[in-house]
N, C-alpha and C positions, 0 to 999 in steps of 0.2 A: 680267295677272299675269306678272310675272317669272319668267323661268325660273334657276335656280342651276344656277352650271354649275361644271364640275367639271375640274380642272387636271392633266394627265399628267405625268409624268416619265419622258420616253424616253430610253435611251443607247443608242450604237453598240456590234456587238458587241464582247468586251472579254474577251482569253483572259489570264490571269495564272496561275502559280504560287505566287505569292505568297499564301499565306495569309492576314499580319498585315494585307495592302493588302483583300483579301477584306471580312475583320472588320470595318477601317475604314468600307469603303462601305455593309455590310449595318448598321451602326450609325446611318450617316445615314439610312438610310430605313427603321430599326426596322423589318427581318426577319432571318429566322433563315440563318446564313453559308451554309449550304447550297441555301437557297431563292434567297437573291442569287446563288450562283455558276450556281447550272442560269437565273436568269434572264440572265447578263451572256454565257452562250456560243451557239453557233451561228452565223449568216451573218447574220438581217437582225436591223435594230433592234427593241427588246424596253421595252413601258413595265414599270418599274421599280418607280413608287409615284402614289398619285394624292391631290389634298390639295382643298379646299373652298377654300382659301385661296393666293388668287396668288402672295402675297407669300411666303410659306411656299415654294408651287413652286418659286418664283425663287431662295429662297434654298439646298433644298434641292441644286438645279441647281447650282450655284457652287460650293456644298462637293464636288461628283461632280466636278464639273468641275478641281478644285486637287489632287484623285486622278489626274488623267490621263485619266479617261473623258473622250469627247466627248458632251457631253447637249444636248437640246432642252427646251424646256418648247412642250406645245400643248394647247388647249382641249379638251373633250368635243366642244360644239358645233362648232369647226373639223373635229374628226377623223371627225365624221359628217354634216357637211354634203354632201349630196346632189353627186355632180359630174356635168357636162354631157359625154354618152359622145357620138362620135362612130363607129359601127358598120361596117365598112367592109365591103362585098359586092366590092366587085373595085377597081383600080387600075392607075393608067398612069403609067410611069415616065419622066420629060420631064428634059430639061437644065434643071437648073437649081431642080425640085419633082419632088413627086410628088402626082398628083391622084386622090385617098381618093374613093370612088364608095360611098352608101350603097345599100338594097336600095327606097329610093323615089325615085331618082336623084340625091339630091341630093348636090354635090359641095364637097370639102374641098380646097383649095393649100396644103401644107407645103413649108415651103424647107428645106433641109439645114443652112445657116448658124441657123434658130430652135427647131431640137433638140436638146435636152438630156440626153434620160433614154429609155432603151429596157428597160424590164421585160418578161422574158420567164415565164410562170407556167402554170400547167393547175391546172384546176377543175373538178370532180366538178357540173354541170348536167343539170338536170333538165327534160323537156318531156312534154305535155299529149298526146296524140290521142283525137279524141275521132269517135265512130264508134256508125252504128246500127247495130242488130239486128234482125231481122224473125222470129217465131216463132207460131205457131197455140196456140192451148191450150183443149182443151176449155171446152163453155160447157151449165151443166148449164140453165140458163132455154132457150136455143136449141133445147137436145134435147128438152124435157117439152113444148114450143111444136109441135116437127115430129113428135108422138107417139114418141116411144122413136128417131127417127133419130139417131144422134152427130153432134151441130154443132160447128164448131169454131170461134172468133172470132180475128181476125187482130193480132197483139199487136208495135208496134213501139216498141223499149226505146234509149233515148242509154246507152252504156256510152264509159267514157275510159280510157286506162291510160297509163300514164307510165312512163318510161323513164329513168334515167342513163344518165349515158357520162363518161368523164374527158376535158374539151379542151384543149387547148393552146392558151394566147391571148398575144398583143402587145400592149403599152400603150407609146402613144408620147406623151411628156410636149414640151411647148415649153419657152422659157424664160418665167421668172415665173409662170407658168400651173399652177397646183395643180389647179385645181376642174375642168378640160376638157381632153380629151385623145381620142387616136384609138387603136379600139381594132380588133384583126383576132383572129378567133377562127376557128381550124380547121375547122368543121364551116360555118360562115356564108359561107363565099368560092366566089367563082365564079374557080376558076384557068384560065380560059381564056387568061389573059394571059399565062400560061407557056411559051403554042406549044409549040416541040419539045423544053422541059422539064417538059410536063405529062406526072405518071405516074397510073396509077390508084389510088395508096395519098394520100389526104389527109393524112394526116401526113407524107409526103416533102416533097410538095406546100408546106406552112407553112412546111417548115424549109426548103425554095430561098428561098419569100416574104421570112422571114425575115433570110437571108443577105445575099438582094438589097438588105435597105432597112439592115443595119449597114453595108451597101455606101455603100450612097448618106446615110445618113448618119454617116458615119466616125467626126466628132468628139464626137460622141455617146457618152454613157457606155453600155453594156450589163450589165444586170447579170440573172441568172436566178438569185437566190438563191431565187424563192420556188417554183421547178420541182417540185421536192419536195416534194407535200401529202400527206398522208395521206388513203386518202379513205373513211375508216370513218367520218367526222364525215359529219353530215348537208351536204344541197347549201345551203339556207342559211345554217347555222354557218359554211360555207368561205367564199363570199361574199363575209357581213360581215367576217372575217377579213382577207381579199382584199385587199379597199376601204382597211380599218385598213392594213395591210402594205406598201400600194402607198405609198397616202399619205406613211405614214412614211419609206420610202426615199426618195422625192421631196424630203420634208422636210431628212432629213440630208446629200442629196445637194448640195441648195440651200447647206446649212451649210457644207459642208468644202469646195464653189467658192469661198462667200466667205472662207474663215479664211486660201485657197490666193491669194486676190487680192488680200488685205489684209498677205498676208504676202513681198509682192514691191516 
């Protein structure tokens, strides 16, 4: 069975005064001026409107597009297809790469010349411990058994409790490459490769990491628009959000290299 899928309409953020340009765009995509203008402001890109019909997408795209927005159109299915993470537990910085070490040893070569895109983000994650209990509790068959003696039977219980915490993570994108990417998260690294810039606070710790690799990879865009989460929304809602968020900046990213290389 086919799956229907379903067509976005994203643009980049888009601050105007202009009222009458406002009306204009909230026209094309039939919502209310208000709802298009809280959708067109902030930092990262924002979908707009979503249609059954490609054709439709494509065209509503062009009319945004002859307003001066910069738009995309992308799939459902592209914008939630699964991407291949690459996790990085520690790293060593070489002339010329940097070799990404995950926490089953297996290792990642990125060259400086094949990066593109460095999103910096923190995400409200959640984990599992899970741990037994050992406790006695009377046993009235035990007791009526040893004539009137109090017995007690030995009772051991699995209890889990879970925990958040907000982290701060790196996503380093190549080029052409959407679907795979390396990613370094705060609480997951072993900073021993800091020597005598290791401190004992892990967030200092990221943000040297951090430094080091827009270091080394310079030409690289950096953008941390999405730093700022809220984090009263649950840890999966952020996530999926995340995922959507990253993608998309990647996406327009992609765009505005090629309109910049087409336009020389």
């Amino acid at each position: 069975m086919d799956v229907k899928d379903i067509f976005h309409v994203a643009v980049y953020p888009f601050h105007s005064e202009n009222s009458s340009l406002i009306k204009d765009i909230a026209e094309v995509v039939n919502k209310h001026v208000y709802d298009t203008r809280l959708l067109l402001i902030g930092t990262i890109p924002r979908i707009i409107a979503h249609y059954e019909d490609k054709q439709v997408a494509y065209s509503v795209a062009n009319s945004l597009s002859k307003l001066g927005l910069t738009v995309l159109v992308c799939s459902d299915l592209e914008l939630r297809r699964p991407a291949d993470s690459f996790i990085v537990h520690t790293l060593v910085l070489k002339d010329g790469y940097v070799l990404f070490i995950d926490i089953n040893g297996n290792e990642k070569k990125v060259k400086p010349e094949n990066v593109t895109l460095l999103i910096k983000f923190n995400l409200l994650r959640s984990s599992t411990k899970e741990d037994t209990e050992t406790s006695f509790k009377f046993s009235l068959t035990r007791t009526v058994i040893m004539g009137g003696f109090p017995m007690f039977r030995k009772v051991t219980e699995k209890k889990s409790e879970t925990s958040t915490s907000m982290e701060n993570s790196l996503r380093i994108y190549e080029k052409g490459i959407c679907d795979s990417f390396v990613e370094l998260r705060q609480h997951h690294i072993d900073y021993s490769f800091l020597e005598n810039k290791l401190t004992p606070s892990s967030f200092t710790n990221f943000n040297t990491v951090t430094m080091k690799l827009r270091e080394k990879f310079g030409k690289a865009a950096f953008n941390e628009n999405l730093y700022k989460t809220p984090s009263s929304e649950s840890s999966n809602r952020l996530r999926d959000d995340h995922e959507i968020n990253c993608k998309l900046i990647y996406l327009f990213h992609n765009l505005m290299n090629d309109h910049a290389e087409n336009s020389l």
